[in-house]
Structures are given as structure tokens and as C-alpha cells.
C-alpha positions in Angstrom: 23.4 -9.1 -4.1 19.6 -8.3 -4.9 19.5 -6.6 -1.3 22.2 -4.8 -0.7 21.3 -3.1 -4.4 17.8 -2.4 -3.2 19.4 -0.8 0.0 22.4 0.9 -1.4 19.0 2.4 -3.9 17.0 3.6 -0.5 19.9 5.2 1.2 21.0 7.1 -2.5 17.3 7.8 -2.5 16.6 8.9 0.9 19.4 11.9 0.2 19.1 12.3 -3.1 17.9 15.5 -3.1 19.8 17.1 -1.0 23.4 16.2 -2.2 22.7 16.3 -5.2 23.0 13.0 -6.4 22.0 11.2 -9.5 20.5 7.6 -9.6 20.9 5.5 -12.5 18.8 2.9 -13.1 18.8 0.2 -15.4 17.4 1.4 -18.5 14.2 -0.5 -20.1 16.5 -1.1 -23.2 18.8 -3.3 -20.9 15.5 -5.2 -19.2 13.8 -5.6 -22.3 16.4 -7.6 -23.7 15.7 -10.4 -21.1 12.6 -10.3 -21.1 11.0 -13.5 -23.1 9.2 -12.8 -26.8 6.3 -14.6 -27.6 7.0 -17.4 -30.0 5.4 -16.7 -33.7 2.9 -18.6 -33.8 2.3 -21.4 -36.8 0.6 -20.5 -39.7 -3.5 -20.6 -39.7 -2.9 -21.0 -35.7 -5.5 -18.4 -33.5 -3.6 -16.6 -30.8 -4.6 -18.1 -27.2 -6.6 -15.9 -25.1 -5.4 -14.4 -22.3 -8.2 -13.6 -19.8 -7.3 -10.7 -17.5 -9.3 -9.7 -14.7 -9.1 -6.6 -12.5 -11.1 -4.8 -10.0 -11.2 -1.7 -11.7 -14.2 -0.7 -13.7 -15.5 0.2 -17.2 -15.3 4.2 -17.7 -12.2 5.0 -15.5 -9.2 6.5 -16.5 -7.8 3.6 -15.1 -9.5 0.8 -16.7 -8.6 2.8 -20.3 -5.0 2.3 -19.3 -5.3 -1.3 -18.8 -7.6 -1.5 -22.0 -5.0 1.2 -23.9 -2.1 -2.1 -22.8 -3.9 -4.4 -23.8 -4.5 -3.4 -27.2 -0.6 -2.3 -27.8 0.1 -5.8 -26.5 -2.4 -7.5 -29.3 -1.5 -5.2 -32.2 2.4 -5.7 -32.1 2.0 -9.9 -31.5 -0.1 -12.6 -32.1 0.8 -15.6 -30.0 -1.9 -14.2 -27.7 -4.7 -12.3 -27.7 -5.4 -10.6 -24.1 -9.3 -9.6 -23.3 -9.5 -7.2 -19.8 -12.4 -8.1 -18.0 -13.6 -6.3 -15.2 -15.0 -7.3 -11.8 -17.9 -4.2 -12.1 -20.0 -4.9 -9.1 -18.9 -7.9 -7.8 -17.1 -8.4 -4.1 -13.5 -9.2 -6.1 -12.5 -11.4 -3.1 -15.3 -13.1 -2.9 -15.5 -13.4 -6.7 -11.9 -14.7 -6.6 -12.5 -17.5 -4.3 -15.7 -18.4 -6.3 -14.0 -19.1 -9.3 -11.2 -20.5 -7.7 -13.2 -23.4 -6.1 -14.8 -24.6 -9.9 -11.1 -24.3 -11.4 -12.2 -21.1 -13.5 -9.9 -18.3 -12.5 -8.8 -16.1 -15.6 -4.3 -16.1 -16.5 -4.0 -13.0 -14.8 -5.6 -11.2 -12.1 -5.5 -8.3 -10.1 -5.7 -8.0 -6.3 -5.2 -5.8 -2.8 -1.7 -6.7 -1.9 -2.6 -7.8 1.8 -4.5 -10.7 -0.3 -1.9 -12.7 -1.4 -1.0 -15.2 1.0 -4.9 -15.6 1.1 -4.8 -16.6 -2.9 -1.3 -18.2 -2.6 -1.5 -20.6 0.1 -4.1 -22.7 -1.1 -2.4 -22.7 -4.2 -4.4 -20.0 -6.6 -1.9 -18.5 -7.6 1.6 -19.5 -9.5 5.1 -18.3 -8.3 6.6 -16.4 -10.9 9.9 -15.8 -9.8 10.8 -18.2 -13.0 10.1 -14.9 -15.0 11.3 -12.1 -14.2 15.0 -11.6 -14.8 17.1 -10.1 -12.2 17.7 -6.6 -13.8 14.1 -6.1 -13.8 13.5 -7.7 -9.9 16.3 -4.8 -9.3 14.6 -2.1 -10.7 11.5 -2.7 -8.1 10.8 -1.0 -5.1 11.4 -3.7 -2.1 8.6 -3.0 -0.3 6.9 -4.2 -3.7 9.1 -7.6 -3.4 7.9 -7.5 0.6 4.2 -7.4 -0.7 4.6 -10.3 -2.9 6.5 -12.5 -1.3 5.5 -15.3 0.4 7.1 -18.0 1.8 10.0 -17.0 0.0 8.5 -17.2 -3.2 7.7 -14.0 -5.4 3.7 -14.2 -6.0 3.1 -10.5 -7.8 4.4 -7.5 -8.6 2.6 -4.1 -8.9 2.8 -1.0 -11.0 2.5 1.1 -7.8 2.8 1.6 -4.0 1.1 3.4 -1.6 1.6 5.4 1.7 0.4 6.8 4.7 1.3 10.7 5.4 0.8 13.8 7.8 -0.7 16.5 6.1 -0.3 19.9 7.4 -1.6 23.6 6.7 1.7 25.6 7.0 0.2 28.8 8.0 -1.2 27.0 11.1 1.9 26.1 12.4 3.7 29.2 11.9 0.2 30.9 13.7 1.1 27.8 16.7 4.9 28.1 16.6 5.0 24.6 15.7 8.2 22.9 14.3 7.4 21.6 10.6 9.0 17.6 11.4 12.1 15.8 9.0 12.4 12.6 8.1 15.7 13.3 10.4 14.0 14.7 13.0 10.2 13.9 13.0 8.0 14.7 16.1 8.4 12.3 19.2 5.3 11.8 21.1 6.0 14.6 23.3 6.0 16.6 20.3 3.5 15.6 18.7 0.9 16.1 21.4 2.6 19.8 22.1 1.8 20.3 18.4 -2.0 19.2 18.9 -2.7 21.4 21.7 -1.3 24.4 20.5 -3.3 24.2 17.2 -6.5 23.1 18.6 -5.9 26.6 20.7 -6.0 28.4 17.4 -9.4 30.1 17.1 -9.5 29.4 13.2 -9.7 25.7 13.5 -12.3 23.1 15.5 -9.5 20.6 16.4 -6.1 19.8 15.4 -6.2 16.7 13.4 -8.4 15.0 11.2 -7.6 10.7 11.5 -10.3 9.7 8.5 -12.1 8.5 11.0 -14.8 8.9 8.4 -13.8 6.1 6.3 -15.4 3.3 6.3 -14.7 0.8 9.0 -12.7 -2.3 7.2 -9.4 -2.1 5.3 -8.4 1.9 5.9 -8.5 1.5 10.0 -6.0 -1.6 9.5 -3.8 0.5 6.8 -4.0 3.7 8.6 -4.1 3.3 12.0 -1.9 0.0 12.6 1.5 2.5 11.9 0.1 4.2 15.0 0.7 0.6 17.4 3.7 -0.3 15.3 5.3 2.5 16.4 4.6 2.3 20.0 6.5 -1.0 19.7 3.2 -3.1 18.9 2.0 -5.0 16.0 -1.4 -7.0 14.7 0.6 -10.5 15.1 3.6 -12.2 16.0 5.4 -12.3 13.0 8.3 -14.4 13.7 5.6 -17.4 13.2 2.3 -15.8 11.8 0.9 -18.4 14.8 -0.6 -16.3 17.4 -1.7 -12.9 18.2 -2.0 -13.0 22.0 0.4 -10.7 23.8 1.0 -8.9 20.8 -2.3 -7.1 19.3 -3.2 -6.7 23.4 0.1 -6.2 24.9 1.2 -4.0 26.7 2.6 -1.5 23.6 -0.5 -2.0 21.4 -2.6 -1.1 24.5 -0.5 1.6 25.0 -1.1 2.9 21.5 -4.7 3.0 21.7 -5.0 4.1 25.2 -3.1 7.4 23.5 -5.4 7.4 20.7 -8.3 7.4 22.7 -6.6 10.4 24.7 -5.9 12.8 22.2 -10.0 12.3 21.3 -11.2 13.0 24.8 -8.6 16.3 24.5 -10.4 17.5 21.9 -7.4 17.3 19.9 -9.0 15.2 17.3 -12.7 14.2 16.7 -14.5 11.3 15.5 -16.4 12.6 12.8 -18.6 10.6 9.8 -19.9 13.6 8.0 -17.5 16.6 7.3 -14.3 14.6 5.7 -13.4 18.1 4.1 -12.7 19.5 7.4 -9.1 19.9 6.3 -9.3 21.0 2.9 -11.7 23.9 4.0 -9.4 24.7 6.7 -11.5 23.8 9.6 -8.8 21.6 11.0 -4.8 22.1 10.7 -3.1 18.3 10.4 -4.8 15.3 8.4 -3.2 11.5 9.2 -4.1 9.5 5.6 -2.8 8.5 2.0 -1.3 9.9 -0.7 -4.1 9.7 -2.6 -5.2 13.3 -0.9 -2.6 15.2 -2.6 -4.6 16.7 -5.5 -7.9 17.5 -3.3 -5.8 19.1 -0.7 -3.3 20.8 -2.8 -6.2 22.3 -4.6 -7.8 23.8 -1.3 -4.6 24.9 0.7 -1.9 25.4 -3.0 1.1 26.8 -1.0 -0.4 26.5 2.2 -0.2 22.8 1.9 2.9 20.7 3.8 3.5 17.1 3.7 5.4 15.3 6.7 6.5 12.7 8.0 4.4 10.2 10.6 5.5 10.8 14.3 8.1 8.3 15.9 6.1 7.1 18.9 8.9 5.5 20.1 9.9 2.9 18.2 10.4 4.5 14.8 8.0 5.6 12.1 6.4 3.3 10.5 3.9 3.5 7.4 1.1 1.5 5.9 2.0 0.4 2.6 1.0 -2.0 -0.4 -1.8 -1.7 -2.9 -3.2 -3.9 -5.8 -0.6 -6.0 -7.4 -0.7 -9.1 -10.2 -0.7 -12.2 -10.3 -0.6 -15.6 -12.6 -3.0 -18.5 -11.4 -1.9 -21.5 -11.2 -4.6 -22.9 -13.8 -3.5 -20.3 -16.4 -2.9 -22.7 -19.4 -0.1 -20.8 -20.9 1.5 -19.2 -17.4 4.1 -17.7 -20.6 1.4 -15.6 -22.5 0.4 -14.0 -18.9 3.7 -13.0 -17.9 4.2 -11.5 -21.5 1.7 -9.3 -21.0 2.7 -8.4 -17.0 5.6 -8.2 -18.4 4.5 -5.2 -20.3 1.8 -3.9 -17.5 5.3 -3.5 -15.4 7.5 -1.3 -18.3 8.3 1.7 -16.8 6.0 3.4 -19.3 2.8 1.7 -18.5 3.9 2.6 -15.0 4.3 6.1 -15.6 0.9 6.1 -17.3 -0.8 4.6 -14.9 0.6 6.1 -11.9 0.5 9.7 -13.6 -3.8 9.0 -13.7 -4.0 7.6 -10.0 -1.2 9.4 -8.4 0.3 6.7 -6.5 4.1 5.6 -6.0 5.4 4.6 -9.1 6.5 1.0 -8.1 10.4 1.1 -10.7 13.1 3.2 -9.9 12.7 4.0 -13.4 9.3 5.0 -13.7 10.3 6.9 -10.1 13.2 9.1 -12.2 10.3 9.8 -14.2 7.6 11.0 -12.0 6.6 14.8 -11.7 5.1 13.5 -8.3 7.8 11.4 -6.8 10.6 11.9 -8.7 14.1 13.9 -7.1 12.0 17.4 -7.2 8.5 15.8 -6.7 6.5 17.3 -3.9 5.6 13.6 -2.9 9.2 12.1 -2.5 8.1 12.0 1.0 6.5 9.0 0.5 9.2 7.2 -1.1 12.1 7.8 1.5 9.6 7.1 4.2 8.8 3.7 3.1 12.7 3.0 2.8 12.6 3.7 6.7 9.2 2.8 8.3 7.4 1.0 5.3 5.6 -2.0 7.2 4.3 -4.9 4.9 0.5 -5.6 6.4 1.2 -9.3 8.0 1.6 -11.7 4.9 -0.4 -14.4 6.1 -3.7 -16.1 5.0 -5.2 -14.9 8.1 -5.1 -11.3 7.4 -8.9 -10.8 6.1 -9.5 -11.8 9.7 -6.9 -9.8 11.7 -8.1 -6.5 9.4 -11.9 -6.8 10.1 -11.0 -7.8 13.7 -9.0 -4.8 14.3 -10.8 -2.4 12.9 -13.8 -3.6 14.7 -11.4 -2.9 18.1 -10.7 0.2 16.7 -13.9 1.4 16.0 -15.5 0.6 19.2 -12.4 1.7 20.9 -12.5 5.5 19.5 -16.4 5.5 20.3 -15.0 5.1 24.7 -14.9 1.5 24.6 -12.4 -0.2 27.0 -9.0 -0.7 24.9 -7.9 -4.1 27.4 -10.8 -5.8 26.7 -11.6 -4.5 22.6 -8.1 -5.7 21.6 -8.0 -9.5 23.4 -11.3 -9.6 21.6 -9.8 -9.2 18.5 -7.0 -11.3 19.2 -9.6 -14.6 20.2 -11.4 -14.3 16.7 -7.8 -14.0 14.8 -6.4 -17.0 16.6 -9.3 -19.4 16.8 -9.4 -18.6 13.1 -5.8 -19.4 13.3 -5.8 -22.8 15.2 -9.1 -23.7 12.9 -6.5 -23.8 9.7 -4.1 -25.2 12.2 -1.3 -21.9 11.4 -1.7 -22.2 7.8 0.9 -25.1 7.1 2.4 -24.5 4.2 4.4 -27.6 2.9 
């Protein structure tokens, strides 16, 4: 029942706009009266700390939110008494599996969503399906269920998405004569290539499209760039068993991928640069491939001038990164209650629309979505949204996936510099399965 609401949601979403038609969500009222209250606690009894970590840092708009929560939370109870604590400096994986091995990991903590089955399968974290009520599992994006879920048990929820889009300067492609792409009719790879010749001809820009090439090799090339094979009918693992890579990140499709990608570089239709990421923005190039997180940058540089689209369908579809940091209960929290309390109000649709109205990012309720001036029906990043209802692909939930991202991106990196695609990508796929067999697949009883 829990599915087909979330998919009657996407297809009411995908044209909401444009018949007119009005979601209704549950309201908070109606969630809030399932959620559990925190016992009164006895008299002369202190409230139990909470410890609740996060990888976001002192002095950000972002950690004030957090800080702003947790202060509401203490004031109006006190069962509990919640302290955020921030990772500052510190690797937070690394700092995760450090405290994890001397049985000292806070209640609650924060982390990137392709981490879970990394925290969950040896059993750091707790499933919390047992606490969250169905009208509130309803109101949540599924590609937010998809991130934390594994082995069929709900792990975390986020306040926010994310997602990978084609940004484009619209009086480029009127100058080319180049189609602006749908959601119902997005370039085919035909098209898309047309579209890069004719605007790298334009004597105002130095090359059509700017990839972030830029970033820094490690998580972004995996995010980013694995949409790319995806839709060439490729993928970073076999995920009907999580098992194996081979014949999959190097076959034949995923080779296919980056054989094109390597193409449009020696056209000149893209260029792997590491010093001018404001190509775009200062109109030196006409189509930028990355996140959402670009919108205020870039509609500050181009205002009108700025159009978002969808990713090209390669042939297999569009598909689009997605996922982004999400919480969590660990499974030595010593009152698993208290934590979820508190998520509990981290996930309103208010703290939502807080936080995502600082960071920009996809409000992860339907309800915090009706609110958004960004995403919401008139938002000028619905885009997003609708895409991931059609294309939104989970990064591989498995334990393995620190490997497969550093070992694809490593492919990737030597692959855009000229190496050979064949032989970069079986690479890859020998670390990522003897790191495999070494764990023997991860069993999971």
C-alpha cells in the first residue's frame, strides 16, 4: 500500500504543474499524533543525554539549525537533554568506525547516504522501522526510503535529497538553434552531441560543456558521472546480488559510456579543466553537467539567462545521482527512544523547510516540498524532483561502496586524462571484487 502511495505521489507530482493539480499531503497535525511523547520523567530524575553527532561544523548556517533543534527539543521536555556535537576536522568515516570499534558511538549520527550499508552491516547502526509510523514513512520521498534501506530494513531517514542536472545558458541555444530538452522529450545521444557541436561553434564560448571535472577526484566522479554509464545501459555492480562487478562496470555498455565520454573531450566539446570552475557562470561555456547545489551561484551570474534541464537519455533512460546525508540510531544508543524523539523532530516538515531553505537541497516530505519556494509546484527547481521519480538511481547499497567509489573514480580520472577505457575499468572491477570475495559478499544473516 506504502508503494503504490509513493508512486500514485510521483506520477501526481511529475504533472502537477501543468494540469493543475493539487497534492495533499498528510498534514503534520495528523503525523504528530503518532508520533511517541517522551515520558515525564520522575521527580529529582536528570534528563538522559542524548549525544548527537554530525559532520557539519561550528559557525554554519547549518550547524545553527541543528543547534536552533536542539534547543526547542530541550526547552519544551525534559526526559532528555540532546548536546550536538560536531565532527570539526575529523575524517567522519573514519571517525565513525573509530568509535564504533571501542563501543563509543553517540545516539544519533549523521552520515553520506551511500554509507549506510557500510555502518549497518556490521551492525552500527539500529533499524528504526519500529518508529516511525506509517503516515510519516508516507510523507517521505522514496528515493529517501531507497537510501536507507537495507536488507529490507529502514536504517535512516534524511531531511533532504539531492540531484544531478544540466544547466544551460538560454541565450546560447537560441544563438545554436538548439532545442531546450523535456522531461518528455530530453536529448537522445544524437541530440545531445548535435547540441555540443553547434555551441562549441559559437565564437562567445571556449567549449560547450563544463562536466566538474574540477572537483575533486573521490565521491562527486561516482555521483556525477555514474548517471552517464547507467544510462548507456551500464552500472558500477551487479545488483541483483551485490556479488561481483565483472561484466558489468567493464562491459560492454559501461565501456561504451566512457569510450563516449572520452570522445566528446578529444572534440573539444568539453575540457578537462582544474582551475577555471567558473567557466559557466562567466559565460565562457554554454551547458554545465552537476548538482543542485549550483542554483544560487549560477542564477546570480546568468538571472534569466539561466535554464535548468533534464540529463540526456543515452539510451536506456535518464538516470540521476541522488542521496545525501541522512540519520541514524546506533545500535549502542542506551535509550534508542530519546533519539528517535528528537529525529523525530529533525524530520517535521518545519525543521525540513528550515534547513533545506539554508542549503537549498530537495526537501525530503511531500510536505516540506508543498512548502518550498525552490521545489515546490512553481519552484524553478521542481526539475529535480520529477527527475528523480524517473531516473533517480540509489548509489549501490552495499558495504562495498567506499571501494567501488574510489575505484571508479580513479578509472575515471585516468580515463578522461587518454587512458585506455578496457583496461581502466577491469581495473577497477579487480580491486572492488577482491575487496568483495575478502568479506566473502558481505553475508548478512
Amino acid at each position: 500500500m506504502r508503494r503504490l502511495c509513493n508512486i500514485w505521489m510521483f506520477v501526481v507530482l511529475l504533472g502537477w504543474h501543468a494540469i493543475g493539480a493539487q497534492v495533499i499531503p498528510p498534514s503534520e497535525g495528523s503525523i504528530a499524533s503518532h508520533l511517541p511523547k517522551p515520558p515525564k520523567p520522575a521527580a529529582g530524575i536528570a534528563p538522559q543525554p542524548i549525544n548527537v553527532w554530525t559532520h557539519e561544523v561550528p559557525n554554519t548556517p547549518e550547524f545553527a539549525a541543528l543547534r536552533k533543534v536542539a534547543e526547542t527539543f530541550n526547552h519544551h521536555q525534559h526526559t532528555y537533554r540532546v548536546e550536538i556535537i560536531s565532527a570539526l576536522n575529523r575524517n567522519h568515516k573514519n571517525w565513525v568506525h573509530r568509535e564504533a570499534a571501542t563501543g563509543t558511538l553517540p545516539c544519533l549520527l549523521d552520515f553520506d547516504g551511500p554509507q549506510l550499508a557500510e555502518f549497518a552491516w556490521p551492525r552500527y547502526l539500529k533499524p528504526i522501522d519500529q518508529f516511525v509510523p506509517p503516515e510519516l514513512l508516507n510523507d517521505f520521498l522514496p528515493s529517501i526510503i531507497a537510501q536507507g534501506t537495507y536488507q529490507g530494513q529502514l536504517y535512516s531517514l534524511g531531511q533532504f535529497d539531492s540531484g544531478v542536472g544540466l544547466w544551460g545558458n538560454r541565450r546560447y541555444l537560441r544563438a545554436a538553434g538548439v532545442r531546450i530538452p523535456t522531461l518528455q522529450s530530453p536529448w537522445s545521444l544524437a541530440e545531445f552531441e548535435d547540441a555540443l557541436a553547434k555551441l562549441t561553434a559559437l565564437k562567445e564560448v571556449d567549449y560547450a560543456i563544463n562536466f566538474a571535472f574540477y572537483s575533486r577526484v573521490g565521491e562527486f566522479y561516482s555521483y556525477a558521472y555514474a548517471p552517464i554509464v547507467q544510462s548507456f545501459g551500464g552500472d558500477l555492480i551487479d545488483r541483483r546480488t551485490y556479488r561481483s562487478t565483472k561484466g558489468i562496470l567493464n562491459g560492454s555498455q559501461s565501456v561504451a559510456a566512457m569510450k563516449r565520454l572520452q570522445y566528446w573531450i578529444d572534440k573539444g566539446w568539453t575540457q578537462v579543466v582544474f582551475d577555471r570552475p567558473d567557466d559557466f557562470e562567466k559565460g565562457k561555456v554554454a551547458l554545465s553537467w552537476t548538482g543542485h547545489w549550483a542554483y544560487q551561484s549560477y542564477h546570480k551570474a546568468l538571472g534569466k539567462d539561466l535554464v535548468l534541464m533534464p540529463l540526456p537519455n543515452f539510451g536506456r533512460g535518464i538516470k540521476t545521482g541522488m542521496g545525501s546525508w541522512s540519520w541514524g540510531i546506533s545500535n549502542t544508543c542506551h535509550d534508542p527512544a530519546g533519539a528517535w524523539a528528537f529525529l523525530a523532530q529533525l524530520l517535521s516538515a518545519k525543521e525540513i523547510v528550515r534547513m533545506t531553505n539554508i542549503n537549498n537541497a530537495i526537501p525530503a516530505r511531500w510536505s516540506a516540498l508543498m512548502q518550498s519556494p525552490l521545489y515546490g509546484p512553481r519552484g524553478p527547481l521542481k526539475l529535480f524532483v520529477q527527475q528523480l521519480a524517473i531516473g533517480g538511481m540509489p548509489r549501490p547499497v552495499t558495504p562495498a561502496y567506499s571501494t567501488i567509489s574510489q575505484a571508479f573514480a580513479e578509472a575515471v580520472s585516468n580515463i578522461i586524462a587518454g587512458g585506455d577505457v578496457q583496461s581502466n575499468l577491469s581495473k577497477a572491477v579487480d580491486i572492488i571484487d577482491r575487496t568483495i570475495a575478502k568479506n566473502r559478499g558481505y553475508p548478512y544473516p
